[in-house]
C-alpha positions in Angstrom: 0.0 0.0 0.0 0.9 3.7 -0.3 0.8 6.1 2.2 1.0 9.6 2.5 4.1 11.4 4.8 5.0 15.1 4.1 3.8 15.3 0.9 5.4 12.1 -0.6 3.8 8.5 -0.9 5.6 5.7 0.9 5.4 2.3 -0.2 4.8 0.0 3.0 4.4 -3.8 3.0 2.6 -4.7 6.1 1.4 -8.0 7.7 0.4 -9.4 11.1 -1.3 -7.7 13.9 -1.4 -6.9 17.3 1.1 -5.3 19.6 3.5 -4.9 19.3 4.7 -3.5 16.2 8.2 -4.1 14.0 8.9 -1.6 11.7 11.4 -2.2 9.3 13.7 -0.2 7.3 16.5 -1.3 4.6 19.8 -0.5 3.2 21.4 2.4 0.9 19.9 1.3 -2.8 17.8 -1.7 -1.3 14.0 -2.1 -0.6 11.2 -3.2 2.1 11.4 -6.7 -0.5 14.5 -7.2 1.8 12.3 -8.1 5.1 9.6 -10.2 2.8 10.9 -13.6 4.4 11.7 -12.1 8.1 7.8 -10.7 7.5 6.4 -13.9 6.6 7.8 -15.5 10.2 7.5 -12.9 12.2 4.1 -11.3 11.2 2.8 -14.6 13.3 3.6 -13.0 16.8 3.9 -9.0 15.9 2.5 -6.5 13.3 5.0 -5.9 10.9 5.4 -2.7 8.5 8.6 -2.3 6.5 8.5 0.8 4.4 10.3 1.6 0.8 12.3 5.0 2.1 12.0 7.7 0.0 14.1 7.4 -3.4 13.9 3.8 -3.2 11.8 1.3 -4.2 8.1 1.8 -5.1 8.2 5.0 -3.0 8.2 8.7 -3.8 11.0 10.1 -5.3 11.9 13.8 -4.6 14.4 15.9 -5.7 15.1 17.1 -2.4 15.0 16.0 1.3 17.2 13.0 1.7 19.1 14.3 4.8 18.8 11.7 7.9 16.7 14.1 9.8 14.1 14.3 6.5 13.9 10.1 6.8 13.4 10.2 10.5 10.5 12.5 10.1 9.0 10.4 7.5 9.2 7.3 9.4 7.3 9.5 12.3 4.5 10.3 10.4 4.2 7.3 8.9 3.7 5.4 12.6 1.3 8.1 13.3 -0.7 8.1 10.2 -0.4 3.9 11.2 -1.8 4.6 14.7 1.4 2.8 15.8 1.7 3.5 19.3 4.3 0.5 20.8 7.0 -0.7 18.4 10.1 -1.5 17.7 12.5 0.2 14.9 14.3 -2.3 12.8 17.2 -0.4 10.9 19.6 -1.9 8.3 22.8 -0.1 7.0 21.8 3.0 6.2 18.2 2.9 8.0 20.2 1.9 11.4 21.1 5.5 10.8 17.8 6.9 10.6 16.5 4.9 13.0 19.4 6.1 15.7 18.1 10.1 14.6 14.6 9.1 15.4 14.9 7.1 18.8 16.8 10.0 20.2 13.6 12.1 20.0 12.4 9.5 22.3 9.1 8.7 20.7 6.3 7.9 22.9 5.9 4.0 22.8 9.5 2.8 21.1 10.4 0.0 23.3 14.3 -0.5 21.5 16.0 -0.4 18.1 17.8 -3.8 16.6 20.4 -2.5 14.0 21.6 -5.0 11.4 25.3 -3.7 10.3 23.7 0.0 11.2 25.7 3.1 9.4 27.5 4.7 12.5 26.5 8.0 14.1 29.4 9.5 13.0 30.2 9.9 9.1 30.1 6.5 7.3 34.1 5.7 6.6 33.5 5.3 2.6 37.0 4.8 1.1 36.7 8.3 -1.6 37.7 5.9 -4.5 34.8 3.5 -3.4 32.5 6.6 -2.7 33.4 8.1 -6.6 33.0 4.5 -8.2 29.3 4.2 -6.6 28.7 7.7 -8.1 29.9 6.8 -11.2 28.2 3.6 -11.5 24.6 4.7 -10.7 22.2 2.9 -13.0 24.7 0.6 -14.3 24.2 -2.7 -14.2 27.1 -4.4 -14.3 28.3 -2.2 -11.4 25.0 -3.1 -9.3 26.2 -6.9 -9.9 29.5 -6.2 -8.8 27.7 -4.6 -5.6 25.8 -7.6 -4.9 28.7 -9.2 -5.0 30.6 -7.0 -2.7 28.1 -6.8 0.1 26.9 -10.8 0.3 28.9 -13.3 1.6 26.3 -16.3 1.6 24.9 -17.6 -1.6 21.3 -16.6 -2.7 19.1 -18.0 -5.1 19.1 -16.0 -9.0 15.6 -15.1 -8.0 17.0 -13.0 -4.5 20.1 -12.2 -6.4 18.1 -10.2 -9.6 15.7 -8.2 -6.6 19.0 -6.7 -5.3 20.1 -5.3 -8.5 16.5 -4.6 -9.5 16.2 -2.6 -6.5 20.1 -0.9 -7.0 18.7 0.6 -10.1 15.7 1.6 -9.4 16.9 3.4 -6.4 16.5 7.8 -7.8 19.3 9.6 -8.5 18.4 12.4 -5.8 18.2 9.4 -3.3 21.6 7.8 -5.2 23.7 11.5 -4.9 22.3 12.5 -1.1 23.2 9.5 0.6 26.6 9.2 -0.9 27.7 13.1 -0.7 25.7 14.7 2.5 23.8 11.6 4.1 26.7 9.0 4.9 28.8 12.0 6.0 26.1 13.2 8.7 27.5 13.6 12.7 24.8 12.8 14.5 26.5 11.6 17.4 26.1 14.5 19.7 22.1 13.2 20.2 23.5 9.8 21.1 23.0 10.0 24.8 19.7 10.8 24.4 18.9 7.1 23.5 17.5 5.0 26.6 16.0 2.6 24.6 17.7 -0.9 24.7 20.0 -1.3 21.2 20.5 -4.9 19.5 23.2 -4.8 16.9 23.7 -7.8 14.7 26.5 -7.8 12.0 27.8 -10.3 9.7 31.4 -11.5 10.2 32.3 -11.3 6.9 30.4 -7.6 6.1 32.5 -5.9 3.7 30.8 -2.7 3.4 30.4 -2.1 7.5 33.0 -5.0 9.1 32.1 -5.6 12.8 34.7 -3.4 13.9 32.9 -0.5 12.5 30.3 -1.3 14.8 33.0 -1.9 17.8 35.1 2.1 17.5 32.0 3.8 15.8 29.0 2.8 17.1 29.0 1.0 20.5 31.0 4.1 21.9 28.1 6.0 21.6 25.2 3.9 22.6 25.1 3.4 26.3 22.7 0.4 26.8 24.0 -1.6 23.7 24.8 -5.3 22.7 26.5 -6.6 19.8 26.8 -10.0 18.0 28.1 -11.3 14.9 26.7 -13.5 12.7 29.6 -16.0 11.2 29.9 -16.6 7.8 27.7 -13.8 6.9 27.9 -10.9 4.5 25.9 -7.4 4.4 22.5 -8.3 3.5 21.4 -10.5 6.2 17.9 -10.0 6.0 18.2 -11.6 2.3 21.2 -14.1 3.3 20.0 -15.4 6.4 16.2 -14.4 6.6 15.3 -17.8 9.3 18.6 -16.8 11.8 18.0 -12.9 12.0 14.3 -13.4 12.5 14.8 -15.7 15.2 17.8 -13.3 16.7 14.8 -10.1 16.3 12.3 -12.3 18.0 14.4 -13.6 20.5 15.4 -10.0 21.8 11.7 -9.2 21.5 11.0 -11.7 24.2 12.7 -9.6 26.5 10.8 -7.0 26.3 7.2 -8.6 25.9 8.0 -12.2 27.7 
């Protein structure tokens, strides 16, 4: 379905109901198709939303309004257009981003954030030559396959592996060029301590685009009522390499929370 946020339509995939809520957000150039699987088994216990960010996916695509700040406010009107009122934020890559901006407004009824291989608070360390060849290679396909192969470590099926360039290119340019040149670069780490909420972060050992230890001098410094673990064996795109572990890892902290 499509929904209207600050005068652009999201696309958002829901299923299940109840309380309380998952919402899920994806990666830099990726899609709310990511979560499809982690939907199918979770949306049994919880509601779950996941939500095409704008630029991406089947959502809106404006020329402007791509800063993290712009995200977080969409993904707080959507939960109040949704009536959503006790939830979790489920951020990946660059969402885990967004979704640190938002929780440290301290919205009424968010309960914790679980990051999978979450952009840190401070700017995203993007090599410049690997910054300048994803610029350059916007809309390319042969560079969106090399990108797949970059960011996953387990094998996925043709079907899986042909979504993830699919989504790649038809991520906007506006979306493409913020991200890489203002968004990635963002400090947001002064709002840190503002977080109470509990933080789950789960990261693939072999993560190529964010390796664990990202997470260890990044983010962890900044977040005082964090865990971390580490999936072996496993690339960037855990939600689309190993859809049956991390939904049992985001159910698993959800028990502590609602036993």
């Amino acid at each position: 379905m499509r929904i209207s946020v600050n005068n652009n339509q999201l696309n958002v995939l829901e299923k299940g109901s109840g309380s309380p809520t998952l919402v899920f957000m994806h990666y830099f150039g990726g899609s709310a198709l990511e979560w499809k699987s982690v939907l199918t088994s979770l949306s049994v216990y919880y509601r779950c939303i996941a939500v095409d960010l704008r630029g991406h996916g089947d959502s809106d695509a404006p020329d402007t309004g791509y800063s993290i700040d712009n995200m977080a406010d969409d993904i707080a009107d959507l939960l109040a257009v949704l009536q959503v009122t006790d939830f979790v934020l489920v951020g990946h890559s660059m969402s885990g981003k967004v979704a640190l901006a938002l929780a440290a407004r301290q919205p009424l009824g968010l309960r914790s954030l679980i990051l999978i291989s979450p952009s840190p608070p401070v700017p995203e360390p993007i090599p410049d030559d690997e910054r300048q060849k994803l610029l350059d290679g916007y809309g390319k396909r042969s560079s969106a396959e090399q990108t797949l192969k970059n960011i996953t470590a387990v094998s996925v099926s043709k079907t899986i592996q042909e979504q993830i360039i699919t989504d790649d290119l038809r991520t906007s340019k506006s979306a493409w060029n913020a991200w890489l040149l203002a968004g990635s670069k963002e400090d947001i780490s002064v709002r840190m301590n503002l977080i109470h909420v509990p933080v789950a972060i789960l990261v693939g050992s072999e993560d190529r685009a964010l390796p664990p230890d990202v997470q260890t001098r990044l983010v962890m410094p900044f977040l005082k009522n964090a865990t971390l673990d580490t999936i072996e064996g496993a690339g960037h795109l855990l939600p689309w390499e190993i859809p049956d572990v991390l939904a049992d890892f985001i159910q698993k902290k959800c028990a502590l929370i609602w036993p």
